[in-house]
N, C-alpha and C positions, 0 to 999 in steps of 0.2 A: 542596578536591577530594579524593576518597578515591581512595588508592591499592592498584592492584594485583600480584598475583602470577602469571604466566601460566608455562606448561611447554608444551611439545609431548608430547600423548596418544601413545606411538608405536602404538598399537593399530590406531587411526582416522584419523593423522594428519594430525589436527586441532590445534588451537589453541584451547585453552581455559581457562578460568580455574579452578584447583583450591582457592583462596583470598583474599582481600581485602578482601571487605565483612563488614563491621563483624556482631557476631552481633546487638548492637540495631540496627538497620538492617535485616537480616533479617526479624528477630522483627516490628518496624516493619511491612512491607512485606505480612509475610504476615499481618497483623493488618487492616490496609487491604483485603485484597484474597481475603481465603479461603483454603479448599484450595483445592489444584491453579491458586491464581493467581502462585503463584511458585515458579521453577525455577533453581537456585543449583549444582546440580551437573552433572559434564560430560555423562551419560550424557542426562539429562533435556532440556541445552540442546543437547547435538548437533546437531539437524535445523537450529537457529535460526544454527546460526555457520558453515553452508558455504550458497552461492547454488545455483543452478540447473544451471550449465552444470557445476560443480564447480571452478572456475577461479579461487575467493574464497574463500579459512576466514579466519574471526573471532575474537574475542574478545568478551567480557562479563562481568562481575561477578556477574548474575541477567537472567535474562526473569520480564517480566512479562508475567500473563494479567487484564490485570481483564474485567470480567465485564460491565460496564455502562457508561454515559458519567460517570457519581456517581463511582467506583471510578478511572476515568482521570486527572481531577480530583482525587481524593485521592492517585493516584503521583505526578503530576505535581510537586505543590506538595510532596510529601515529597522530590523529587530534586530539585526548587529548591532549598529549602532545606539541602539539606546539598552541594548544589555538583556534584548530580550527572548526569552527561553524559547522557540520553535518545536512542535511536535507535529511531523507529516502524517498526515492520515490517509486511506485509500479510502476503500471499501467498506472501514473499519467490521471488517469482520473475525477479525483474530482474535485468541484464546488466552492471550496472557496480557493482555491489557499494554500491548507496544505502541498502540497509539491515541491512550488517553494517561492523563494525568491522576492518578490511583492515590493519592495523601504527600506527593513532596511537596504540594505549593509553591512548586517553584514560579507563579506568574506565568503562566506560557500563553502562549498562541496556540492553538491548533491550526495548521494551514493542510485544508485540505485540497484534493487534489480532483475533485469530482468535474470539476467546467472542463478539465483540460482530456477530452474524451472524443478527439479526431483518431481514423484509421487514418494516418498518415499517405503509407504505400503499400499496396500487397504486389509483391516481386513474382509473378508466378514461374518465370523463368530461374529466377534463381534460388527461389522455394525460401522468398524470408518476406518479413511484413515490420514497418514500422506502427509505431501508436505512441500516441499518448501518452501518460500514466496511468489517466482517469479513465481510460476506457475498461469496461466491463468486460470481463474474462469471456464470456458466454457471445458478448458482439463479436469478438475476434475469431471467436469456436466457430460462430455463423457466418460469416461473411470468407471464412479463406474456404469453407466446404462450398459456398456457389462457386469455387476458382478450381474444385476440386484438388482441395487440400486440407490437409486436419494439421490443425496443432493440439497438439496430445495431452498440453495440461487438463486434468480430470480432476475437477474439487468436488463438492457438496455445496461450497458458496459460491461457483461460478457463475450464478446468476446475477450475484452483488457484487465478490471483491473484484479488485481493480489488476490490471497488469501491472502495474509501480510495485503497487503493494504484493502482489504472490514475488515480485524481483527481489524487495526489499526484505522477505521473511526468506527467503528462497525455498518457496512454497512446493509439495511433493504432491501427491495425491495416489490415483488405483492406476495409473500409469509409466510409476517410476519405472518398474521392474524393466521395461523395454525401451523407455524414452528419458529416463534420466530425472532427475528434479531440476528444480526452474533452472539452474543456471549451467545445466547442461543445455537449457533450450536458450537461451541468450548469447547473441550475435554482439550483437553492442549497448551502449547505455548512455543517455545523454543526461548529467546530474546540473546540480546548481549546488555549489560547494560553500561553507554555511558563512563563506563572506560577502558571498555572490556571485562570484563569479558564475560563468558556465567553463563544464565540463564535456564537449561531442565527443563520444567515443562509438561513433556510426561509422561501419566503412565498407559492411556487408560481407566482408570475407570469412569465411570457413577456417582460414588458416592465415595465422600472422603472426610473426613468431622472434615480431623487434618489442624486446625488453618485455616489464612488467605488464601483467595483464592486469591493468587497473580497473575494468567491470568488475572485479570480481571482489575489490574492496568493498564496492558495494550493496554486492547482493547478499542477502541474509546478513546486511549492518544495520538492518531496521530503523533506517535514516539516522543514525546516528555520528553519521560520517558527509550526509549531506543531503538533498530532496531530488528525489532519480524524476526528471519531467517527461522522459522518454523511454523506449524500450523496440529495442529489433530483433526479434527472433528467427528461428530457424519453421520451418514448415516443411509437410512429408506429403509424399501421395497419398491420397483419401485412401480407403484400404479396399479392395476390391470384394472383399469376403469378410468377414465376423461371424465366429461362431462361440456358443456360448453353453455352459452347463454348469448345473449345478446338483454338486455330490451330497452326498451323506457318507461320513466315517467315523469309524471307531474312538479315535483317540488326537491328540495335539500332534504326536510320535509319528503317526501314521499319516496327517498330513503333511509334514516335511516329509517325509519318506517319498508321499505321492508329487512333492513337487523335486524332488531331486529327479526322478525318473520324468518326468514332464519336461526340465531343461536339457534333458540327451533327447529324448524323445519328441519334442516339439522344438526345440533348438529356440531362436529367437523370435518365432511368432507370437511365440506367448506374449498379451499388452497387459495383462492383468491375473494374479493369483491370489483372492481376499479368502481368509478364514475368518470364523464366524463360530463363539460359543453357543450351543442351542439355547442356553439363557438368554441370550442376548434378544430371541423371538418376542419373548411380550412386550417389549419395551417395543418395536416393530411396531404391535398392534395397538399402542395408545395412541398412535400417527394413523392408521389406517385396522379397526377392530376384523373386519374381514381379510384379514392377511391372513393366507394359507402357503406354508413354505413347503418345497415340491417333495421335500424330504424329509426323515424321520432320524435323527441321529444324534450322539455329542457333541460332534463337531460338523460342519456346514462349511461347505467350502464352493465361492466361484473362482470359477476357470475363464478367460475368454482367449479366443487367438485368432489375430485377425491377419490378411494376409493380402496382396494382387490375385486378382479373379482368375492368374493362371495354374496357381494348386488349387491342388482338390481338400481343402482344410478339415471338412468333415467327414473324409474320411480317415483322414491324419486322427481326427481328437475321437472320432469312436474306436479304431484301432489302440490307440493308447489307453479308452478307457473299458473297452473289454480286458486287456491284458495287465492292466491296471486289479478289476474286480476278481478274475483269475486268481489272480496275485494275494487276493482277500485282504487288499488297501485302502478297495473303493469297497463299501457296502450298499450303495442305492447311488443312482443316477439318472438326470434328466437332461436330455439333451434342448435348449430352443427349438422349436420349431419357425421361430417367425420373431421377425426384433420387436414386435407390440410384447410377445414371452419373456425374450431375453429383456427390456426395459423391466418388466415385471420384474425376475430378477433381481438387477441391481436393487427397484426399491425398495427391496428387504433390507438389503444390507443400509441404501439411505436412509432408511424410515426410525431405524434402530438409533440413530445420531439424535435427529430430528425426538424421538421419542424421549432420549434420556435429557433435554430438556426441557419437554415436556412436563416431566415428572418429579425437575425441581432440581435443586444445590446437589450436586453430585462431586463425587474427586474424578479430574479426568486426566487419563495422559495419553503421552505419545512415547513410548519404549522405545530404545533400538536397539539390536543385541545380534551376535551372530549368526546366522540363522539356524544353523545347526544347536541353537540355545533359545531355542521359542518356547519349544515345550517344555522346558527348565525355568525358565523365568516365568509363565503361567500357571506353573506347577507351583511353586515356592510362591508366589501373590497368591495366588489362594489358599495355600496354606495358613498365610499370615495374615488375613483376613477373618477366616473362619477361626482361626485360634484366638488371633487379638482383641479381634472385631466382630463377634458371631453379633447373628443378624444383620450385619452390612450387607448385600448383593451385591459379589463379584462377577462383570460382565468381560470379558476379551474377546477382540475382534482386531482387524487391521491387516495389515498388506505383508503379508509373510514372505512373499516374495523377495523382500527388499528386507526384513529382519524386522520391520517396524508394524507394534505390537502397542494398540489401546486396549487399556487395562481401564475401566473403571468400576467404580466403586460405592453404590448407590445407598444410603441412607435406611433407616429402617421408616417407614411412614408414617409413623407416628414421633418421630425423633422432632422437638424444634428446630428450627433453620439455627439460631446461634452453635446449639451444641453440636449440630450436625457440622457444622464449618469449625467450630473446633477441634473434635476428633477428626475429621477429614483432614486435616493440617498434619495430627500425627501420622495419619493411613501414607501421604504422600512421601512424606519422607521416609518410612517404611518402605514403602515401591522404589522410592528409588537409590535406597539402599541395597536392597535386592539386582537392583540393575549395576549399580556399579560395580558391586562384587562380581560382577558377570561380563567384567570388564564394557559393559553397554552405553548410552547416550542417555539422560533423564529429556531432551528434546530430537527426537528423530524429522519432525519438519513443522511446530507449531510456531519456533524460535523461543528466546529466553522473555521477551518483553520488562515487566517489572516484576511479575510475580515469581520469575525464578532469578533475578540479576545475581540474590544473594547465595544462592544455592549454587549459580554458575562460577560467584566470583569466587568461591570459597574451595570452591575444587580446583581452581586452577594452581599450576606450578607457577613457583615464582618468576620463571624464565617466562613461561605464556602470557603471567601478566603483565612483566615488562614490555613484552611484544605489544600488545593491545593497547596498552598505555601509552606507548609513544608512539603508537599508530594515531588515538584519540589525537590527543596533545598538537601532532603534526596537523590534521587537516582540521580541527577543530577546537582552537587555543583557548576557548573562550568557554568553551562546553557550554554551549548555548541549544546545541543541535539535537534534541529527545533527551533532555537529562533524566535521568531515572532509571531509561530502560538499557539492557544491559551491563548498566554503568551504574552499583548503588548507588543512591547520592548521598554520601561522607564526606569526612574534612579531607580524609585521605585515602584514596585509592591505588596508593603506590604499595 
């Protein structure tokens, strides 16, 4: 295993490597991979050793940029063979720090995945598209809609993360409810398995039904099973119709209530059903201070349903949402008029994300829980908040549609960042205490990375663990491939 030397940059303060790797190892590497396919100094690796939220700085020996899936294959088997730790990055836009190095020092690599950003094929006949890894969610969104066709992953980072990386977390978003999470949209996956080899598992079929479906070891394994250089999806007809509104209601109660009657009543057009605490507003307006929400309520709820231009859609969602208000479930309502409106919309609900890191160290999560247990699990978090924790700001929001439910939990402003990320430390395992007794998930689609590995590994049964462990072990003997994330790093993990 090669050893490092790490300081604190105080410029940036960052965490970074100013020495370690070998200069033939280097010279090795960038011989493998070209110019500009490796980056060994702080200044270069910066962007690659803090996450998103800025809440994670890293460590690293070098990033790698290969260029091709040849090139991947040739780092791979050169950091095999000299013992050395691999961590695949996409987009690095993720929330638990899965693809940066958080304090193991294990010496790794970061090998990212950013050159490798060709649309390979869009199949418009058979409504599937190959890429890259590295390609940008948000190119794929654009390029199958001039073919008239949408692929319905819906993030907040689809501007940045990568199609590898939503495969590798097996990434959700505001369109599970109708389209499934990532790996309901994944046709095939073509990996590089952490000795080198490759892995094509491209064949474009819909239905294959000889043995193990091996993509799916992959997806949501957060490369820790091996670096996905490819990805095939499924693609739908563009939607002829979108229609969009946004309610005001009484209580948490009342909007499960409104979307039970929404799934008999709109059946499957529904693409989207986000609830939205009215707290959750000011945080909105530190991203945008003239934010005006269309409603006045406790709870805020978008609707959208979208459809082929041969129903009449809005008359479907205003029928449902008069008989809805009838019903005295809905309390105010605004229908779109025009998708510049409904765009408006959404960015309440994005602004609100964008907002709470804006305004600094916060606890954030991803709940999952029955649905018919939303308002019990938002009920009891803020209970335990306001009792344990008075003056924290409890925000929830999230895709109720699907059961998953962000809980966070924002700081008082005058509190220091240290002790604010201390108590924050208690507040999470509170929540997700709360969730488990509620039989629920502590990650609904962020994945475990490093910040939960301990909290994932320690709920498991012993039979689950064995499972995973000899799943690790079999494609990955050497545990070279993301050590840390989902895998504490111990002497023993058996």
């Amino acid at each position: 295993m090669i050893c490092i030397t790490i300081r604190r940059n105080t410029d940036t303060d960052l965490i970074m490597t100013i020495h370690g790797i070998p200069p033939d190892v280097l010279a090795a590497l960038e011989h493998l991979l070209g110019q500009g396919g490796v980056a060994a100094d702080a200044a270069n690796m910066a962007k690659y050793l803090v996450d998103w939220s800025g809440d994670h700085h890293g460590a690293a020996v070098a990033v790698l940029k290969p260029a091709s899936v040849a090139e991947v294959q040739a780092a791979v088997r050169l950091c095999d063979t000299l013992g050395l730790a691999m961590i695949p990055q996409g987009g690095n836009t993720g929330l638990v720090a899965g693809a940066i190095d958080i304090g193991t020092a294990c010496g790794a690599v970061i090998i990212s995945l950013e050159r490798l950003n060709r649309i390979r094929v869009v199949d418009g006949d058979n409504f599937t598209l190959q890429a890259d890894a590295g390609c940008i969610l948000q190119h794929i969104k654009d390029r199958v809609e001039d073919q008239d066709c949408l692929f319905p992953l819906a993030l907040g980072a689809q501007g940045s993360c990568q199609i590898g990386g939503n495969a590798a977390s097996n990434a959700g978003g505001v369109n599970v409810l109708r389209y499934g999470m990532a790996r309901d949209l994944i046709v095939g996956l073509e990996v590089v398995l952490p000795d080198g080899e490759l892995w094509n598992g491209f064949s474009g079929l819909r239905k294959d039904n000889r043995g193990y479906d091996l993509k799916q070891l992959f997806i949501g394994a957060e490369g820790t099973l091996g670096i996905i250089t490819g990805v095939e999806v499924k693609l739908f007809p563009k939607p002829g119709k979108v229609e969009t509104a946004y309610l005001g209601l009484r209580s948490f109660e009342a909007a499960i209530a409104l979307f039970r009657q929404a799934r008999r009543g709109c059946s499957d057009l529904i693409s989207a059903f986000e609830i939205i605490g009215a707290e959750c507003m000011e945080l909105a307006r530190l991203v945008d201070p003239d934010t005006v929400t269309p409603v006045t309520a406790p709870v805020h709820v978008l609707i959208e349903l979208s459809s082929s231009a041969a129903v009449d859609l809005r008359t479907l969602l205003v029928d449902f949402l008069a008989s809805a208000m009838e019903n005295e479930l809905v309390a105010d309502a605004v229908l779109a008029e025009s998708g510049a409106q409904a765009r408006a919309f959404w960015a309440i609900r994005e602004g609100l994300v964008e907002g709470q890191a804006k305004r600094g160290y916060h606890v954030r999560t991803d709940l999952s829980v029955r649905i018919s247990d939303i308002p019990t699990l938002i009920a009891q978090a803020r209970d335990f908040v306001a009792r344990d924790h008075p003056g924290w700001l409890s925000a929830a929001y999230g895709h109720a549609g699907d059961g998953n439910i962000h809980f966070s939990v924002l700081p008082p402003l005058d509190l220091a960042e240290p002790d604010a990320r201390t108590t924050g430390a208690a507040i999470t395992t509170g929540l997700y205490d709360i969730t488990n007794a509620l039989g629920g998930s502590i990650s609904a689609e962020h994945g475990i990375g490093r910040t939960r590995s301990r909290v994932y590994w320690a709920g498991m049964s012993p039979v689950h663990r064995q499972l995973v462990t000899t799943l690790k072990d079999a494609l990955d003997p050497n545990r070279l491939m993301n050590p840390g994330c989902l895998f504490p790093v111990t002497e023993n993990l058996s």
